[in-house]
PDB file as gemmi writes it, atoms N, CA and C in Angstrom:
CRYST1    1.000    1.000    1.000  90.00  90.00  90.00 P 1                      
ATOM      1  N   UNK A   1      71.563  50.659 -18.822  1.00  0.00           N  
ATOM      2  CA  UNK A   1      71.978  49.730 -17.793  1.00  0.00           C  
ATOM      3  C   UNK A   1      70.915  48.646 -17.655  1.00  0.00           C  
ATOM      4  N   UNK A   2      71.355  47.722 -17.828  1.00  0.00           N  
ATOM      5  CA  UNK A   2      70.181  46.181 -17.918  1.00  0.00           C  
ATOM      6  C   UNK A   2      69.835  46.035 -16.266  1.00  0.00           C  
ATOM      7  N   UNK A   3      71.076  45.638 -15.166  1.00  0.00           N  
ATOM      8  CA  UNK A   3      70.269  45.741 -13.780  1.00  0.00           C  
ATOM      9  C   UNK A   3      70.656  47.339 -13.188  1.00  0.00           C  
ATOM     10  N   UNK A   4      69.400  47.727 -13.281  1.00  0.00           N  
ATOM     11  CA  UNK A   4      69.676  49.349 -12.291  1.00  0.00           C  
ATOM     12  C   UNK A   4      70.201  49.303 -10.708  1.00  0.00           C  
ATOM     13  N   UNK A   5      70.833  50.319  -9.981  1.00  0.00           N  
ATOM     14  CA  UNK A   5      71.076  50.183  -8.600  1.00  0.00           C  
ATOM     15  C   UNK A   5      69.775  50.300  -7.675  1.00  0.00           C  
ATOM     16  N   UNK A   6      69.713  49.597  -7.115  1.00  0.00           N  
ATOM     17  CA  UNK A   6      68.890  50.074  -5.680  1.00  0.00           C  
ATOM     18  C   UNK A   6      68.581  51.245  -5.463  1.00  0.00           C  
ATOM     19  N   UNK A   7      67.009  52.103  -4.887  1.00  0.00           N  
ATOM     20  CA  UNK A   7      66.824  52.717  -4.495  1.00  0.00           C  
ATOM     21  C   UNK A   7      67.441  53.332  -3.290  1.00  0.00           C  
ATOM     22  N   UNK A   8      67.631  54.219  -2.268  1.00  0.00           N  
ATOM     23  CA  UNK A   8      68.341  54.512  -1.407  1.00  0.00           C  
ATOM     24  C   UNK A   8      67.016  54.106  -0.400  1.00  0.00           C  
ATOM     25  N   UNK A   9      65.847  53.977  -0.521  1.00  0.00           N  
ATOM     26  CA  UNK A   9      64.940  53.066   0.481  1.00  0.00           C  
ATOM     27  C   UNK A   9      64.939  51.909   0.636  1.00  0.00           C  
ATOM     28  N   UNK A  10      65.209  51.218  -0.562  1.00  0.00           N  
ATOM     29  CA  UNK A  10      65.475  49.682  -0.491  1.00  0.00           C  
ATOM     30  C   UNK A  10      66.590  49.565  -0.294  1.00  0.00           C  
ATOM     31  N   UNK A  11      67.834  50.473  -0.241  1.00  0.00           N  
ATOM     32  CA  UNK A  11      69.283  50.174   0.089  1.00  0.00           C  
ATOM     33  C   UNK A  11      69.274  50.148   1.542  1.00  0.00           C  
ATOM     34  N   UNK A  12      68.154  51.068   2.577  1.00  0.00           N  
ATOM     35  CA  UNK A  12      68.242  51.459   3.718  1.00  0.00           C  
ATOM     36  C   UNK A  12      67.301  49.881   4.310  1.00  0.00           C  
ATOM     37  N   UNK A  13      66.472  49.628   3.574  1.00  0.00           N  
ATOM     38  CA  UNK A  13      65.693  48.475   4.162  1.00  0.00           C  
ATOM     39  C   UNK A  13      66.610  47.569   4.196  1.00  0.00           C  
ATOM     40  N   UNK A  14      67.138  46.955   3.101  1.00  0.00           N  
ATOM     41  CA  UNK A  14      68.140  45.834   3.069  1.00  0.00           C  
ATOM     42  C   UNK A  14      69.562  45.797   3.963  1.00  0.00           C  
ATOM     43  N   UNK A  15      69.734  47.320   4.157  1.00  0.00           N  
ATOM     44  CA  UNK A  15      70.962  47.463   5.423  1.00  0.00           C  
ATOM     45  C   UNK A  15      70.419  47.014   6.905  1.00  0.00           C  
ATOM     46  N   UNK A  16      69.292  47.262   7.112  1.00  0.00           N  
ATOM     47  CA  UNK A  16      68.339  47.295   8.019  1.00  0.00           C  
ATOM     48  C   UNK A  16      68.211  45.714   8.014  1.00  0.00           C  
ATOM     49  N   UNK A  17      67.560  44.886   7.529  1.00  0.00           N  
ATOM     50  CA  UNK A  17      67.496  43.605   7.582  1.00  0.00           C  
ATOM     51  C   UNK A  17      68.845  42.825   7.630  1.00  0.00           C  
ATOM     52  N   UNK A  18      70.003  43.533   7.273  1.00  0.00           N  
ATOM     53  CA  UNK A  18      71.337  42.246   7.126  1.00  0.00           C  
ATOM     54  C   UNK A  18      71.372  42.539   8.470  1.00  0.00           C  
ATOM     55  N   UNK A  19      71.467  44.273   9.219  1.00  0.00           N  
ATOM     56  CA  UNK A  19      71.877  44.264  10.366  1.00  0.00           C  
ATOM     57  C   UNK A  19      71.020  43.667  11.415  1.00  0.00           C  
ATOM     58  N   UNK A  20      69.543  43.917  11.269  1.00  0.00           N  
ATOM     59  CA  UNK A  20      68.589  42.446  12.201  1.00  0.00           C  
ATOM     60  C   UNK A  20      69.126  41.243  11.981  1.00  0.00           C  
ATOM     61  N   UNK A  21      69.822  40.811  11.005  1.00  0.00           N  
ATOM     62  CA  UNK A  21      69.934  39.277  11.153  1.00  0.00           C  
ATOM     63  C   UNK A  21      71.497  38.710  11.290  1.00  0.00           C  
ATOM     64  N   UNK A  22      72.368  40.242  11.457  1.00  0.00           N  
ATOM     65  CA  UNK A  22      73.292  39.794  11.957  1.00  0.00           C  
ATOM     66  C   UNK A  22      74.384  39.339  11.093  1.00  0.00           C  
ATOM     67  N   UNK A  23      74.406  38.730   9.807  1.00  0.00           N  
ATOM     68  CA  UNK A  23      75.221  38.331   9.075  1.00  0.00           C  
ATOM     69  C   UNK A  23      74.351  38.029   7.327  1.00  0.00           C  
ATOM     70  N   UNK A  24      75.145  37.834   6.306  1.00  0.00           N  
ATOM     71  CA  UNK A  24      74.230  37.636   4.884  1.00  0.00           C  
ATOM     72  C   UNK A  24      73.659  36.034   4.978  1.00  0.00           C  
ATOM     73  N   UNK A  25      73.030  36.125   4.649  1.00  0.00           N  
ATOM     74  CA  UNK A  25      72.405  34.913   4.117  1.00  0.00           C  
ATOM     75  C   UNK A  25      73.111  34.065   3.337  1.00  0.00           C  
ATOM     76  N   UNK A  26      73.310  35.032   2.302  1.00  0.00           N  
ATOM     77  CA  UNK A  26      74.078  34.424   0.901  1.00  0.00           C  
ATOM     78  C   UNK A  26      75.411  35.035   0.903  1.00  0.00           C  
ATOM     79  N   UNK A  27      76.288  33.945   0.363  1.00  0.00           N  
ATOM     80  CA  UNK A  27      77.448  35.270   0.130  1.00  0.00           C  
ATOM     81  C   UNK A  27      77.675  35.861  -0.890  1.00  0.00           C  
ATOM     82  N   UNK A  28      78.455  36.614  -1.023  1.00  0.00           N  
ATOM     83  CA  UNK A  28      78.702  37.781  -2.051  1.00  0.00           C  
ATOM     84  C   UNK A  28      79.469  36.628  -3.367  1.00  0.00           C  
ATOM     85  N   UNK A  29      78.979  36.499  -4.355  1.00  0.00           N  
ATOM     86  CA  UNK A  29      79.139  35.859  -5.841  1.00  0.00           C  
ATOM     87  C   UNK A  29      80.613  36.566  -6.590  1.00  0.00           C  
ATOM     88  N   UNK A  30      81.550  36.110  -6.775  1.00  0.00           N  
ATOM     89  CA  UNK A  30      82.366  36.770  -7.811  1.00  0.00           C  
ATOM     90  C   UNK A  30      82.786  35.810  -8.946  1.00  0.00           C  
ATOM     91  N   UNK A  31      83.356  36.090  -9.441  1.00  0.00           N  
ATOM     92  CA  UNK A  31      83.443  35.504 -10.721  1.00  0.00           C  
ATOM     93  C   UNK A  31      85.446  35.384 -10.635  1.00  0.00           C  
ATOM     94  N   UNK A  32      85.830  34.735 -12.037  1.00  0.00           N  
ATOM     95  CA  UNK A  32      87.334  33.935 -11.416  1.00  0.00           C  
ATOM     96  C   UNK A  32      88.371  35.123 -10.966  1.00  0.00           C  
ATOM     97  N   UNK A  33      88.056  36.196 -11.868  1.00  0.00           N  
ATOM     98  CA  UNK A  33      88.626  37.771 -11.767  1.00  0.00           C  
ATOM     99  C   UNK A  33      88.366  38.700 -10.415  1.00  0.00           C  
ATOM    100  N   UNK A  34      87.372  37.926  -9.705  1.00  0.00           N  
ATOM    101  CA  UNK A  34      87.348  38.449  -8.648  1.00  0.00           C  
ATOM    102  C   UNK A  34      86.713  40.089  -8.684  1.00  0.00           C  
ATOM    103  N   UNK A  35      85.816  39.726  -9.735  1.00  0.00           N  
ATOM    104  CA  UNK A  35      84.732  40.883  -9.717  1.00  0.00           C  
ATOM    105  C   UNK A  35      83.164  40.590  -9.470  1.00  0.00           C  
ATOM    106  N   UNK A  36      82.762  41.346  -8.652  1.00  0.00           N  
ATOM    107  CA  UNK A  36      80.857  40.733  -7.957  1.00  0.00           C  
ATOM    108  C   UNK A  36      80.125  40.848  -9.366  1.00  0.00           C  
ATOM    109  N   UNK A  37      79.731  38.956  -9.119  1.00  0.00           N  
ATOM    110  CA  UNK A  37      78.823  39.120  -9.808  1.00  0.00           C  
ATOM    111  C   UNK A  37      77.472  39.431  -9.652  1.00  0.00           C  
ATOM    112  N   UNK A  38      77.237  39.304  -7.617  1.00  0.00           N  
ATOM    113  CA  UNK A  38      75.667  39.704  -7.512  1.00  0.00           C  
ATOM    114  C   UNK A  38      76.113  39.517  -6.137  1.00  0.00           C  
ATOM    115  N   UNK A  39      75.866  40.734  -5.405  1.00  0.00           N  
ATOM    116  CA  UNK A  39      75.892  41.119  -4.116  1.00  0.00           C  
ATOM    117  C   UNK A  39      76.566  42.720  -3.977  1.00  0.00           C  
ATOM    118  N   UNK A  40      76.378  43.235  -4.956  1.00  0.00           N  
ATOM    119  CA  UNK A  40      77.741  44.720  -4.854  1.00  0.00           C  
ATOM    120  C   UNK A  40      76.661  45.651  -3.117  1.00  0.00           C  
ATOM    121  N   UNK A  41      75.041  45.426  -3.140  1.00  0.00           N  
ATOM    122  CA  UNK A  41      74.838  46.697  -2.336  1.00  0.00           C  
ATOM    123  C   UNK A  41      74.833  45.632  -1.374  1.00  0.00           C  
ATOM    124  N   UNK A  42      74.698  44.344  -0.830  1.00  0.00           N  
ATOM    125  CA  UNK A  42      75.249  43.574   0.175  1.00  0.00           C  
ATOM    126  C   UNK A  42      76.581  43.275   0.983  1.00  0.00           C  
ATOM    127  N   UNK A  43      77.560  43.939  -0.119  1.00  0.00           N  
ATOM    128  CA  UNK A  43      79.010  43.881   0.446  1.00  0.00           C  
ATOM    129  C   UNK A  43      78.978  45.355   0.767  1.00  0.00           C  
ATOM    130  N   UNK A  44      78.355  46.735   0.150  1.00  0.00           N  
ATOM    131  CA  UNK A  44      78.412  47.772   1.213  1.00  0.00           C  
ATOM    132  C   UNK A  44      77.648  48.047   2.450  1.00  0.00           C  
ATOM    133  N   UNK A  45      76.688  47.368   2.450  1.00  0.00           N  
ATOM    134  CA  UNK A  45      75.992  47.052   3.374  1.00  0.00           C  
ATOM    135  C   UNK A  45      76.870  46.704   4.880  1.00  0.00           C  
ATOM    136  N   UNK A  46      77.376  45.302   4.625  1.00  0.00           N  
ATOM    137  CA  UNK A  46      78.009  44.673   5.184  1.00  0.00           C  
ATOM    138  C   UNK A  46      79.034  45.629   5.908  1.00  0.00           C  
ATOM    139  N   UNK A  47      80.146  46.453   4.640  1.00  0.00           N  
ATOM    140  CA  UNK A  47      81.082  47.178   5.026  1.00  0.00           C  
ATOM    141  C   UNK A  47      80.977  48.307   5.893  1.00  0.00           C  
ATOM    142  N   UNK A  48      79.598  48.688   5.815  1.00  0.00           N  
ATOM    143  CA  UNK A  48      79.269  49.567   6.583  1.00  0.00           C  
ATOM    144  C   UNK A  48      78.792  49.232   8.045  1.00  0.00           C  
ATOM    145  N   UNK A  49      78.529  48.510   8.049  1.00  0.00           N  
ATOM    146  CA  UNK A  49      77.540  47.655   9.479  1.00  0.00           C  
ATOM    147  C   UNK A  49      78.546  47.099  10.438  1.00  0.00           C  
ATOM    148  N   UNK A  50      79.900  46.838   9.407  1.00  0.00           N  
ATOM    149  CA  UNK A  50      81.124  45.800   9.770  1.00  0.00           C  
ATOM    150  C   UNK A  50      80.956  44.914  10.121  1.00  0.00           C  
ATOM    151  N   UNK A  51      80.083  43.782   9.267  1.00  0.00           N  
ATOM    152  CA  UNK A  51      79.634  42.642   9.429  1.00  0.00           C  
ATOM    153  C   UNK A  51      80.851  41.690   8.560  1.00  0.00           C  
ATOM    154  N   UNK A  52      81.087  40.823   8.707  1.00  0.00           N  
ATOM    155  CA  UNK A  52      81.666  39.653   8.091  1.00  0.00           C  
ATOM    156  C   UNK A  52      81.267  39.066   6.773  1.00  0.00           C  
ATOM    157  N   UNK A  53      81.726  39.233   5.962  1.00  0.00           N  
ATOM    158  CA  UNK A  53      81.060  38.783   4.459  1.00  0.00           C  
ATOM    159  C   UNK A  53      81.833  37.437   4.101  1.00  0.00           C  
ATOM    160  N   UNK A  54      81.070  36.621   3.408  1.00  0.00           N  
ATOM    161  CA  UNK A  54      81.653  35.539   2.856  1.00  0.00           C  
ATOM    162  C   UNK A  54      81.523  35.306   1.202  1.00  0.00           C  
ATOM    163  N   UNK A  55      82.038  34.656   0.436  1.00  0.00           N  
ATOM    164  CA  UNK A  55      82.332  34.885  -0.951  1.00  0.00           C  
ATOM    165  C   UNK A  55      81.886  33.314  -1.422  1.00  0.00           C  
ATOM    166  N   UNK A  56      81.674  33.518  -2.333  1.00  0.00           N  
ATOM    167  CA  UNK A  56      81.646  32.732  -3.771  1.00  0.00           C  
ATOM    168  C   UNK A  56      81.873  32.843  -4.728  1.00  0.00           C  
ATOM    169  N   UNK A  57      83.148  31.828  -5.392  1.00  0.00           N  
ATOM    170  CA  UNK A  57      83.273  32.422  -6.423  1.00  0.00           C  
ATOM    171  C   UNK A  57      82.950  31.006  -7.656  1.00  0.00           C  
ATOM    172  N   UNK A  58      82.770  31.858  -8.687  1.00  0.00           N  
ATOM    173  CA  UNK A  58      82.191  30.866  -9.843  1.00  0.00           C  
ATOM    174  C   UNK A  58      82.832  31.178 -10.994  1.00  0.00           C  
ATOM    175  N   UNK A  59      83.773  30.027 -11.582  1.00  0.00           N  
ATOM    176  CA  UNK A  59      84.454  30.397 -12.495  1.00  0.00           C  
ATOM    177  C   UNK A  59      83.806  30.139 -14.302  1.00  0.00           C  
ATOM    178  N   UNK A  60      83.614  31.653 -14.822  1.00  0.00           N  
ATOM    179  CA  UNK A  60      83.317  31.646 -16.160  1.00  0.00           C  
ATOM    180  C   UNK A  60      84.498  31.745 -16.927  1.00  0.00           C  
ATOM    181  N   UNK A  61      85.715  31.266 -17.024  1.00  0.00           N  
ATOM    182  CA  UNK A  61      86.559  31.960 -17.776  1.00  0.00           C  
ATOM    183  C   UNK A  61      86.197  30.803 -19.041  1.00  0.00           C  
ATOM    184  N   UNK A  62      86.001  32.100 -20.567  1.00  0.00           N  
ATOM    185  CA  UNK A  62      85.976  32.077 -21.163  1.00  0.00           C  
ATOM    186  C   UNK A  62      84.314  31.515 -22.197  1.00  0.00           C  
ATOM    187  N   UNK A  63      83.710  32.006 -20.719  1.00  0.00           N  
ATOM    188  CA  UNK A  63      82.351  31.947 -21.417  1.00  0.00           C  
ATOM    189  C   UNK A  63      81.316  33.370 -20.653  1.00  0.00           C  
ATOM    190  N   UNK A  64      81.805  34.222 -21.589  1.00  0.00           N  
ATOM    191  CA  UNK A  64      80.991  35.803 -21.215  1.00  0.00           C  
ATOM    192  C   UNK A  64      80.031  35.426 -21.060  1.00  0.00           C  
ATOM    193  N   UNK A  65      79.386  34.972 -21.924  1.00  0.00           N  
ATOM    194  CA  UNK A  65      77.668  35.143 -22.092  1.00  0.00           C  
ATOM    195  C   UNK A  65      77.301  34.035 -20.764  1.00  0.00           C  
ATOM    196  N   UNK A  66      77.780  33.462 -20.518  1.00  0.00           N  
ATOM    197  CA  UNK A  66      77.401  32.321 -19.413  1.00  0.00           C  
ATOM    198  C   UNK A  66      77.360  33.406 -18.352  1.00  0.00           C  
ATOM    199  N   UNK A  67      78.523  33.865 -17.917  1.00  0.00           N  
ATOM    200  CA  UNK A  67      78.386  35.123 -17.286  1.00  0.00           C  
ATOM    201  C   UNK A  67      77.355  36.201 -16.809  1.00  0.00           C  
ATOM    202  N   UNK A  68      77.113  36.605 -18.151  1.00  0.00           N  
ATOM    203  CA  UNK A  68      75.983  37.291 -18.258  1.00  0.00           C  
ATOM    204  C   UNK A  68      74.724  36.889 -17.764  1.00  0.00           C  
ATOM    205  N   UNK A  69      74.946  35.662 -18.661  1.00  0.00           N  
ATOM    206  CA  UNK A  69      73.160  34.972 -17.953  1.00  0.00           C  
ATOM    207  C   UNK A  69      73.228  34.779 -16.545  1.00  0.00           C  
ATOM    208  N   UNK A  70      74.118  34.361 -15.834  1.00  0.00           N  
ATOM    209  CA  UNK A  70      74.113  34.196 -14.506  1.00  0.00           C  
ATOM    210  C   UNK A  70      73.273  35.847 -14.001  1.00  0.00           C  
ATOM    211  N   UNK A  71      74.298  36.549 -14.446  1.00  0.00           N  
ATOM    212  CA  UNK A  71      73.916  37.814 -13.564  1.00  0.00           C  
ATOM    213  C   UNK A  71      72.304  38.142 -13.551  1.00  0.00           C  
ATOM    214  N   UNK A  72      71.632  38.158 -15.255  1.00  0.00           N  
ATOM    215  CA  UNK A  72      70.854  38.522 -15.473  1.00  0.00           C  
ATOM    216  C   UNK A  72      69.367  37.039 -14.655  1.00  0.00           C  
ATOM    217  N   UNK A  73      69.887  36.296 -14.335  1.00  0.00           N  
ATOM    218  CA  UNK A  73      69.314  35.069 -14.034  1.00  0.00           C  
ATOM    219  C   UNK A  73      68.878  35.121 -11.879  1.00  0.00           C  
ATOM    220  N   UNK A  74      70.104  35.956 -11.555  1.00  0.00           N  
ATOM    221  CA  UNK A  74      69.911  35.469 -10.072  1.00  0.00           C  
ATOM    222  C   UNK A  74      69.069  37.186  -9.716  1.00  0.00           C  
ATOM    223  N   UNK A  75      69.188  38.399 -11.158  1.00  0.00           N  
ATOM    224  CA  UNK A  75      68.490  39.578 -10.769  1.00  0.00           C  
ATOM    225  C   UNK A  75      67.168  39.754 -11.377  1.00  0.00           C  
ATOM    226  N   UNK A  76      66.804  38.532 -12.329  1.00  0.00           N  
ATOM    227  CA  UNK A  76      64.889  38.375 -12.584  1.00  0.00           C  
ATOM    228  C   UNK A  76      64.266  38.799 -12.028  1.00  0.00           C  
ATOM    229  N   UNK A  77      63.747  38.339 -10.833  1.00  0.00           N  
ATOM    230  CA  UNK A  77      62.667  38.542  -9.901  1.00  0.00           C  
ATOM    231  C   UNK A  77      63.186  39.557  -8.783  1.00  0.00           C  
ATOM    232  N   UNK A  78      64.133  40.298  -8.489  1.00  0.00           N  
ATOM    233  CA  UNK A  78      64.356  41.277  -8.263  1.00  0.00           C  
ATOM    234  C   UNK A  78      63.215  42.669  -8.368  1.00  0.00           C  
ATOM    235  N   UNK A  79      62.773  43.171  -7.347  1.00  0.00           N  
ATOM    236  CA  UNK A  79      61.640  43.923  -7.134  1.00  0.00           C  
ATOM    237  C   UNK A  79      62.250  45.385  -8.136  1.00  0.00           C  
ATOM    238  N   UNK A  80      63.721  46.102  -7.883  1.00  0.00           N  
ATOM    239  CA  UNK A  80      64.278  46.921  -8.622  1.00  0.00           C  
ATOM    240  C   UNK A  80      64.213  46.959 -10.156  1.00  0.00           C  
ATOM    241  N   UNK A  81      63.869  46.125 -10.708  1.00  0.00           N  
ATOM    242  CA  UNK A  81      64.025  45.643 -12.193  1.00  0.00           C  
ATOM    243  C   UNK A  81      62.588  46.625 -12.858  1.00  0.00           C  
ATOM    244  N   UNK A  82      62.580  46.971 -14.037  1.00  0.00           N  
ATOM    245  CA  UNK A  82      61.427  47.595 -14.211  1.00  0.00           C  
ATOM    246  C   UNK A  82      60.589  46.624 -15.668  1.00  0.00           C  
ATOM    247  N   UNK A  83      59.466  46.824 -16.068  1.00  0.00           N  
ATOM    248  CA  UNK A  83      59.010  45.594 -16.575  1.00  0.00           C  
ATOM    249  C   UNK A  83      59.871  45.446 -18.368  1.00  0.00           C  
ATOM    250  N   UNK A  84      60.498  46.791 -18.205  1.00  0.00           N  
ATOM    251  CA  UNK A  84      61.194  46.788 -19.908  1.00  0.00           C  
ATOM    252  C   UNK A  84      62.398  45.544 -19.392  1.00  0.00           C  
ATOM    253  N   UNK A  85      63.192  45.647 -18.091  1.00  0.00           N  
ATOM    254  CA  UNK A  85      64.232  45.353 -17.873  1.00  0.00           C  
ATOM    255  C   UNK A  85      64.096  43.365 -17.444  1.00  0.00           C  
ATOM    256  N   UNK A  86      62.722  43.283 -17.363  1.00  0.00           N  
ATOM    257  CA  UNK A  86      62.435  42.002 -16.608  1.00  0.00           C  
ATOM    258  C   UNK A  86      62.049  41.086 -18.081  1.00  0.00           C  
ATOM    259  N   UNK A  87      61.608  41.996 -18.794  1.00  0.00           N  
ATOM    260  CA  UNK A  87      61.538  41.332 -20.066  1.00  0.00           C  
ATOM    261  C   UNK A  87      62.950  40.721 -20.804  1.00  0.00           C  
ATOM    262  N   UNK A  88      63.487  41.654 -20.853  1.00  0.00           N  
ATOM    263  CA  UNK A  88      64.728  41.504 -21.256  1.00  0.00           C  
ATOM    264  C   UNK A  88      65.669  40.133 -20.468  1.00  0.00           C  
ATOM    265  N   UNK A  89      65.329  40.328 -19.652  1.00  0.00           N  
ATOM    266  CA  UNK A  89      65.979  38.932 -18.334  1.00  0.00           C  
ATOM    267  C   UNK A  89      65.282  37.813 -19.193  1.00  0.00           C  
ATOM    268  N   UNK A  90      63.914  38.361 -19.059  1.00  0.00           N  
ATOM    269  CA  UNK A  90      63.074  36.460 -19.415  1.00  0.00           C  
ATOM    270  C   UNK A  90      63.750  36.170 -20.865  1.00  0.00           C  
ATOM    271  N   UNK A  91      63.606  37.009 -22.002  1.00  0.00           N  
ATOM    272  CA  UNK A  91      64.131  36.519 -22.849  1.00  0.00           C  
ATOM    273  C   UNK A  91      65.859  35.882 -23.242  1.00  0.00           C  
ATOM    274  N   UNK A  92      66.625  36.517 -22.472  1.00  0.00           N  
ATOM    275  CA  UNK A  92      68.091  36.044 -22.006  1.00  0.00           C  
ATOM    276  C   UNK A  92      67.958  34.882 -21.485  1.00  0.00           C  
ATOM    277  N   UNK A  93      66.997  34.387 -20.617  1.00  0.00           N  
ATOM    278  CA  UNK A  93      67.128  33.309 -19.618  1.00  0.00           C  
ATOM    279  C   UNK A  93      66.811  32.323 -20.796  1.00  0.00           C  
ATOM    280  N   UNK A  94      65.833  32.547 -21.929  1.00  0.00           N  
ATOM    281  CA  UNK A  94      65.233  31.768 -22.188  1.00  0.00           C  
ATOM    282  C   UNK A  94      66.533  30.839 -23.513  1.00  0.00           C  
ATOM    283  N   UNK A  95      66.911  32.134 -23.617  1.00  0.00           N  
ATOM    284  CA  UNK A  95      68.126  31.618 -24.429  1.00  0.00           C  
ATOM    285  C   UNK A  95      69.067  30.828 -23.754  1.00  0.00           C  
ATOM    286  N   UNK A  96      69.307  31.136 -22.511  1.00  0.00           N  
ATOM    287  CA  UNK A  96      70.304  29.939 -21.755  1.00  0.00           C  
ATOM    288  C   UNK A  96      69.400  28.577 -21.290  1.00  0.00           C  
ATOM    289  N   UNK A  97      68.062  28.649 -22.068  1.00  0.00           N  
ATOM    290  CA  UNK A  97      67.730  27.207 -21.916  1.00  0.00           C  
ATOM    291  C   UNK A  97      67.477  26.731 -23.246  1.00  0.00           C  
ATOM    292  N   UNK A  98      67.514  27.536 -24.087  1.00  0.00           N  
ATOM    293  CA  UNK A  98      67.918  26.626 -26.010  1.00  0.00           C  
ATOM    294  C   UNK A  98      69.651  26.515 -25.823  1.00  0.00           C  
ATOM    295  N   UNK A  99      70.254  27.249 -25.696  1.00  0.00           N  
ATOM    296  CA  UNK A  99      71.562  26.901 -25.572  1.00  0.00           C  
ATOM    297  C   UNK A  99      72.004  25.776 -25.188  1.00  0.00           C  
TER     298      UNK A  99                                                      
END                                                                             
């Protein structure tokens, strides 16, 4: 698995902070299919708290790898990532800037 899930401490911190602040920051990312591309433990979060979620969606149809890089692009600097997995990001990213 290239991005791993959340710890259940950082799942509990981050439930903890949406519910201090009341609503997301960002909204939940999907793609034209209407599958998350980056927010999946923010929309259970949410669902659980019964907070109000809002969406974005960004249409890749017919460019996977664009796709991909997105995902792998907005979960870089992501504290969960481990340094095999962050490598792997930088070099992906780096390809969506020769591309």
């Amino acid at each position: 698995m290239l991005i791993p899930p959340v710890t259940s401490a950082d799942y509990e911190r981050l439930k903890a902070s949406i519910k201090e602040q009341g609503d997301l920051l960002m909204p939940i990312v999907l793609n034209q299919d209407n599958v998350i591309l980056d927010g999946h433990h923010c929309l259970r979060a949410c669902k659980e708290l019964g907070i109000p979620v809002s969406y974005s969606i960004r249409d890749f149809t017919g460019k996977h790898l664009d796709e991909l890089k997105y995902v792998v692009s907005v979960n870089l600097h992501r504290r969960h990532l481990d340094e095999f997995q962050r490598e792997v990001a930088i070099k992906l990213q780096a390809l969506q800037k020769d591309s």
